[in-house]
C-alpha positions, 0 to 999 in steps of 0.5 A: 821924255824928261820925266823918262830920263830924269827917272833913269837917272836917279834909277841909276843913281840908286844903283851905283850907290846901293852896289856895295850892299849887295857885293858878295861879302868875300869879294870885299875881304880877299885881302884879309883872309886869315888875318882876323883871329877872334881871341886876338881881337877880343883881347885887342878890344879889352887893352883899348877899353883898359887904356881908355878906362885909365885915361877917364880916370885920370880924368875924373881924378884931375876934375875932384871927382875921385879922391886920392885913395880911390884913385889909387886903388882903381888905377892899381886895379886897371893897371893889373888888367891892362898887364894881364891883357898884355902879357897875354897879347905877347904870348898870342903874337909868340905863338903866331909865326910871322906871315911871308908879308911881314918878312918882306916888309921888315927887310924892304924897311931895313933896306929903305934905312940902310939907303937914306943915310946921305942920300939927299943933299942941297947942291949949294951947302951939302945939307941932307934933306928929305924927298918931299922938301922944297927949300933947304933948311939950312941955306934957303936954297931952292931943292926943286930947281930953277926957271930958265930966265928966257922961257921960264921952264923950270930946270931940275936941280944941277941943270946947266941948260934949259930943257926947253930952250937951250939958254943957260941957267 
């Protein structure tokens, strides 16, 4: 009886493990539909290989492995490419039209930008702060709240009165 249920378990393991494999492929790439273009990829795949071209480079240059004028000539030459591979990038992205989704997150970020000037402030010196700070960084001061002395809840920033127990702060 436990050798059944010990083969169930690993049959099932098996296959929890081994679904993705045979998932449709279009199932998993809803999302992207449309959004991969060949060339820009290849060019994409070139400006990297450019980039990190240059950085080895340097590299070897900064080890002694190049001398002066050999370093200058391949660096003249990566660069150009890198150039070329940008400018074309540029024309792709020129000719492309800017998807719906691109619009709508460039205005929800010039929305979030226009907000956040003074939005935050530390009750106790007027300091702006950021959502995810604990402690302001000017006064020290606490940005998440208090406990109650009685019952030791914590209260929320600018709470006269415990939530829990009425004492108050």
């Amino acid at each position: 009886m436990i050798t059944i249920a010990i083969a169930l378990i690993i049959v099932g393991s098996i296959a929890f493990v081994a679904y993705p494999l045979f998932k449709r492929s279009d199932e998993l790439g809803v999302a992207f539909v449309g959004l991969t273009d060949p060339v820009w990829e290849g060019l994409v795949t070139q400006r990297d290989a450019m980039y990190s071209a240059i950085k080895d480079l340097e590299n070897d240059h900064a080890m002694g492995k190049l001398s002066e004028t050999d370093y200058r000539s391949l660096r003249a030459k990566y660069e150009t490419k890198a150039v070329m591979i940008l400018q074309e990038l540029d024309n792709l992205s020129a000719l492309k039209p800017s998807a719906p989704a691109d619009d709508v997150i460039e205005r929800e970020v010039e929305r979030l930008r226009a907000g956040a000037g003074g939005a935050l402030a530390c009750l106790k010196c007027g300091t702006p702060h950021a959502v995810e700070d604990v402690f302001c960084a000017k006064c020290g001061a606490s940005l998440r709240g208090v406990r109650c002395p009685a019952c030791g809840k914590r209260a929320a920033v600018g709470d006269k009165f415990c939530g829990k127990c009425g004492h108050a702060i």
